[in-house]
C-alpha positions as CSV (number, residue, x, y, z in Angstrom):
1,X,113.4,115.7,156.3
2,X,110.4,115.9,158.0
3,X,106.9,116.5,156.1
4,X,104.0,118.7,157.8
5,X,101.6,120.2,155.6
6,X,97.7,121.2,155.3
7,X,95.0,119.0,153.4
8,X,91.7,122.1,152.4
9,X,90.1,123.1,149.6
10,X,90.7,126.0,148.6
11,X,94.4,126.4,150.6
12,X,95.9,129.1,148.5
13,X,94.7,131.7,151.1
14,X,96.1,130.3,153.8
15,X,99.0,131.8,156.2
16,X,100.1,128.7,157.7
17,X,103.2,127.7,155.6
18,X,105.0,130.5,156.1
19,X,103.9,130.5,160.1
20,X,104.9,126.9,160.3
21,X,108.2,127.4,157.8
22,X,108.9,130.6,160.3
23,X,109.3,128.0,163.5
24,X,111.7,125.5,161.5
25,X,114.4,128.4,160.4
26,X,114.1,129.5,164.2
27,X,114.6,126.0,165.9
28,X,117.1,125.4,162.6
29,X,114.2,122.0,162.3
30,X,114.7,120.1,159.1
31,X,111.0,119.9,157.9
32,X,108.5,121.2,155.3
33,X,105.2,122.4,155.0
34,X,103.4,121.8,151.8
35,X,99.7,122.6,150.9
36,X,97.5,119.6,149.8
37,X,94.0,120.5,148.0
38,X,92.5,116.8,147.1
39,X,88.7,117.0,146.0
40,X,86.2,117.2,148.0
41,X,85.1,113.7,147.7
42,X,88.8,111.9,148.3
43,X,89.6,113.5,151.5
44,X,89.9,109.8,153.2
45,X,92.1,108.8,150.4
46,X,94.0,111.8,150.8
47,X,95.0,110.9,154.6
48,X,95.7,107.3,153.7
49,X,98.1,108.6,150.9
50,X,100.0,110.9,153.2
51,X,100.2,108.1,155.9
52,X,101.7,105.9,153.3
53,X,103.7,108.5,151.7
54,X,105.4,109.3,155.0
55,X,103.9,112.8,155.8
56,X,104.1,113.0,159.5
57,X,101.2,115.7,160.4
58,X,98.3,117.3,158.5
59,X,96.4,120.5,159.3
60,X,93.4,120.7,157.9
61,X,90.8,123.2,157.2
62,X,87.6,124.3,155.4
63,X,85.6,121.9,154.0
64,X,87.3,118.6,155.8
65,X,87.5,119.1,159.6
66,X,84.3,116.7,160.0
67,X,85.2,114.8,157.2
68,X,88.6,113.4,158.6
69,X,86.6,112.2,161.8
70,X,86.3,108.9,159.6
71,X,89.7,108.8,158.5
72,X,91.5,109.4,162.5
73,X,91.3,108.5,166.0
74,X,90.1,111.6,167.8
75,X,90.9,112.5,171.0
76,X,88.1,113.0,173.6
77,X,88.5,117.2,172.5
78,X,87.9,117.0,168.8
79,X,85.7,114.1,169.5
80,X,83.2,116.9,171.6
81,X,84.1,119.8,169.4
82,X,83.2,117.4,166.3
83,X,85.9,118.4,164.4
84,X,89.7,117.9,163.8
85,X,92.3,120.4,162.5
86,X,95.2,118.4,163.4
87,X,96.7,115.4,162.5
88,X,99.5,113.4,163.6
89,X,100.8,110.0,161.9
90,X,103.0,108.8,164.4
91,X,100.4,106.5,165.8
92,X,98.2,103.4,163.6
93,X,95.3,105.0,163.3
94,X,97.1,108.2,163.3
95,X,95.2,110.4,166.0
96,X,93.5,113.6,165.3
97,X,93.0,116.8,167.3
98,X,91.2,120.2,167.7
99,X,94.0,122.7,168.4
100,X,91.3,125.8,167.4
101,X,90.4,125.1,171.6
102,X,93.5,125.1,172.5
103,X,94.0,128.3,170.1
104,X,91.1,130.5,171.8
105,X,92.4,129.5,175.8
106,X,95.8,130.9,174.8
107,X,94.7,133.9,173.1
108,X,93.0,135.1,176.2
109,X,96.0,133.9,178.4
110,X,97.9,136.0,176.2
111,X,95.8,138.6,176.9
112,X,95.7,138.1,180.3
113,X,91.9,136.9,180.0
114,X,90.8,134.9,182.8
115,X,88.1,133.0,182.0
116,X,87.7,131.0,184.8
117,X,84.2,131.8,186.7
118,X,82.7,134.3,183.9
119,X,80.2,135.2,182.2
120,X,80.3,134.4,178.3
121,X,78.7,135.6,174.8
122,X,79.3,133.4,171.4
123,X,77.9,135.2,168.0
124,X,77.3,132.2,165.1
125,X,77.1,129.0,165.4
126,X,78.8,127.1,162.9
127,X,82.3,125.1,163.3
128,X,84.4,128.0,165.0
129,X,81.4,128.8,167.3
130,X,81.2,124.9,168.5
131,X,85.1,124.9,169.1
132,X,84.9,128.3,170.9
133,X,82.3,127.5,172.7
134,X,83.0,124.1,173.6
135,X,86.3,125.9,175.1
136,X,84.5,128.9,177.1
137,X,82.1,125.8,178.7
138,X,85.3,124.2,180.2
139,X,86.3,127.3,182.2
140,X,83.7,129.8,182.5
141,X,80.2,130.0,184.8
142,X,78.0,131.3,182.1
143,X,77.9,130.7,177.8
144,X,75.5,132.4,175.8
145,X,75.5,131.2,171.9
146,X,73.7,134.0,170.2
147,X,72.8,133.1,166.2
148,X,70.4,134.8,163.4
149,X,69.0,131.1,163.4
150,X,67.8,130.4,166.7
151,X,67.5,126.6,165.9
152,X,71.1,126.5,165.1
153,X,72.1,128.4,168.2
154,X,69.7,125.9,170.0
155,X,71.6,123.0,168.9
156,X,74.6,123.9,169.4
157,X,73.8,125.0,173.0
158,X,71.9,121.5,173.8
159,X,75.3,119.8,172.5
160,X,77.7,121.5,174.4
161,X,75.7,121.8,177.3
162,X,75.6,117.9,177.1
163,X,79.1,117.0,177.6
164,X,80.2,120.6,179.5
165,X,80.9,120.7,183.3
166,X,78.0,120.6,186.1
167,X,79.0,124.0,186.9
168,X,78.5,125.6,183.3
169,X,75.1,126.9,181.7
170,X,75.1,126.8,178.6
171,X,71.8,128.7,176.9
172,X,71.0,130.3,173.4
173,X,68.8,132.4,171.3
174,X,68.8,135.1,168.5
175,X,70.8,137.7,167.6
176,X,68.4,140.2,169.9
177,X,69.3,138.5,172.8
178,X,72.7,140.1,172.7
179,X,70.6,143.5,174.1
180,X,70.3,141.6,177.5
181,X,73.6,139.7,177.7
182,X,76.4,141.5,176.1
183,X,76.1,144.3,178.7
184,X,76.5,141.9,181.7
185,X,79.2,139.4,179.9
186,X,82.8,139.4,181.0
187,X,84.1,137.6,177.3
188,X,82.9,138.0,174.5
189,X,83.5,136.1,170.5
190,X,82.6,136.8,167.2
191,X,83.0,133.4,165.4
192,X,81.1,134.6,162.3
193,X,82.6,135.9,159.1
194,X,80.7,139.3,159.8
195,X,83.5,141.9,159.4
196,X,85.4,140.1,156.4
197,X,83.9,141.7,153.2
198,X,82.1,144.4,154.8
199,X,82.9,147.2,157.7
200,X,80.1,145.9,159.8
201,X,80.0,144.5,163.0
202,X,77.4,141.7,164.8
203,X,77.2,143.4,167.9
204,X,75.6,147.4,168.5
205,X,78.6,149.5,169.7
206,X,76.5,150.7,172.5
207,X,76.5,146.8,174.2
208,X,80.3,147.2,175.0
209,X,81.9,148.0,178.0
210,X,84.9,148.4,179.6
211,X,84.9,145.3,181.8
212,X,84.5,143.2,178.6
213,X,87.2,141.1,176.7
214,X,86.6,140.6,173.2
215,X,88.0,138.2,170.5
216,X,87.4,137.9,167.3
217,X,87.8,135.1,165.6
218,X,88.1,137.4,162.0
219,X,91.9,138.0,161.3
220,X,91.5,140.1,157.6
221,X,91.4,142.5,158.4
222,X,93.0,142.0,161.4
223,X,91.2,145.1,163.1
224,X,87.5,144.9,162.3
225,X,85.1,147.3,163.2
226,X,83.6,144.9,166.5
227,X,87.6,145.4,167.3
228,X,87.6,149.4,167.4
229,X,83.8,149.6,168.9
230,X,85.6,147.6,171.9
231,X,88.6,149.6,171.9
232,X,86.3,152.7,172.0
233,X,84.3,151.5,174.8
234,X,87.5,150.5,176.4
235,X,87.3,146.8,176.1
236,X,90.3,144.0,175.8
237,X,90.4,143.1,171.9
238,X,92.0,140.3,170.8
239,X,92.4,139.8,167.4
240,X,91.6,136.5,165.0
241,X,95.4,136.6,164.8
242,X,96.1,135.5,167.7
243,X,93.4,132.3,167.2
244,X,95.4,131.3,164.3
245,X,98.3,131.7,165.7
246,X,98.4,129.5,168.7
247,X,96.3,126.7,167.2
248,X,99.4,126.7,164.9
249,X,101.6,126.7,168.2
250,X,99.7,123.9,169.3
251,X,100.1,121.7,166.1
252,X,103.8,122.5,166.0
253,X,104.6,121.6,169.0
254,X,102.6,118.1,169.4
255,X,104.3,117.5,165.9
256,X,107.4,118.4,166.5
257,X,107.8,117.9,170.9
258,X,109.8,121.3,170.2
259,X,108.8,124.1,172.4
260,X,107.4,127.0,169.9
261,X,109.3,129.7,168.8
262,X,105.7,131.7,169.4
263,X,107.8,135.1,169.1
264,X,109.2,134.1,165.3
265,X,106.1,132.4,163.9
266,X,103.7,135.4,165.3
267,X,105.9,138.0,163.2
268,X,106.0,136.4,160.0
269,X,102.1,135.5,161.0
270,X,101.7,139.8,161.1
271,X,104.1,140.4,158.3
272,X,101.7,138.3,155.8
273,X,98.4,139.9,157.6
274,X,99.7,143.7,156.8
């Protein structure tokens, strides 16, 4: 049997076991996926332990995705992005990866989201915003990182800008800079936590438009209130579901070399979301 799992602390929230159990009934795969919460301190001894113990690929999540950097081989992705969420012990070092990129590109796909050539807005600047926007820097013309800390925003912009391609502009500023871009922006991501705990949204209803796609990268609820202004104003939404769910697809299938079953693992994905 094959051992997959996810290495976080705390993991009792999270919706990928029964995502990833999902794809093995479908493809009949003869593998687990078991949660691991080590302390925050032994998160290196935690890798070498499942390396040794025979575990053949680790998610992992909130607070160790820079952590493991020391513990893995990144690839040049999660080497930009700063982070890894994947891990795969096939390899001495095993290697590690960012699959939250690969997670936002497919959402839009899904969509039908192009984001070749447009014009982007990021709101927050933390580790989903760097992933994100890393992403949107590869592909689109324009990315605008909008944070309540300017600095923050500021950095991150410098450090994406850095390593993006010679045809992207990457730029940042406050949260009030949203009045000038939002209204002109073809995509658009929340990748703040605004909308979790409260019915609030980080960008004025009035920005939207109909020529705008919107993600966000909240998934509970899975329709916040950003999600309905853009519906209202006749906007694509995309909701954090659909982030999760392909950066899972992703992991499963460099795991496994199975094509995903994306239709299975999304349902029991939505079942557990409500």
């Amino acid at each position: 049997m094959h051992v997959f799992g996810l290495i976080g602390n705390p993991v009792g929230h999270s919706l990928s076991p029964p995502m990833h159990e999902a794809a093995y009934r479908e493809l009949d795969v003869d593998a687990k996926y078991v949660t691991f919460e080590p302390a925050p301190d032994a998160v290196e001894a935690a890798v070498e332990g499942a390396a040794a113990l025979g575990v053949d690929g680790l998610n992992v999540t909130i607070p160790f995705k820079r952590d493991v950097l020391e513990c893995v081989e990144p690839d040049d992705l999660a080497a930009r992005i700063g982070a890894v969420n994947t891990i795969d012990f096939s390899t001495s070092p095993p290697r590690g990866y960012n699959t939250d990129a690969a997670g936002v590109r497919r959402a839009f796909d899904h969509h039908g989201v192009a984001l070749s050539g447009t014009d982007a807005v990021v709101v927050g600047a933390g580790g989903a915003a760097r992933a994100v926007a890393v992403t949107l820097a590869d592909d689109c013309r324009r990315v605008h990182v909008a944070n309540r800390t300017v600095e923050r925003a500021e950095s991150l912009a410098a450090d994406v800008h850095a390593d993006a391609p010679e045809t992207a502009t990457v730029t940042a500023g406050g949260l009030d800079t949203l009045t000038d871009r939002v209204p002109t922006a073809d995509v658009l991501v929340n990748a703040t936590s605004v909308g979790m705990e409260e019915d609030e949204s980080p960008v004025p209803a009035h920005l939207l438009h109909g020529d705008l796609a919107v993600l966000d990268a909240v998934y509970t609820p899975v329709e916040t209130r950003l999600l309905r202004d853009a519906a209202t104003a006749g906007a694509t939404t995309i909701d954090g579901g659909w982030m999760l769910l392909f950066q899972g697809v992703v992991a499963f299938e460099r795991w496994t070399g199975h094509d995903a079953p994306v239709e299975a693992m999304n349902a029991e994905l939505r079942a557990h979301l409500g």
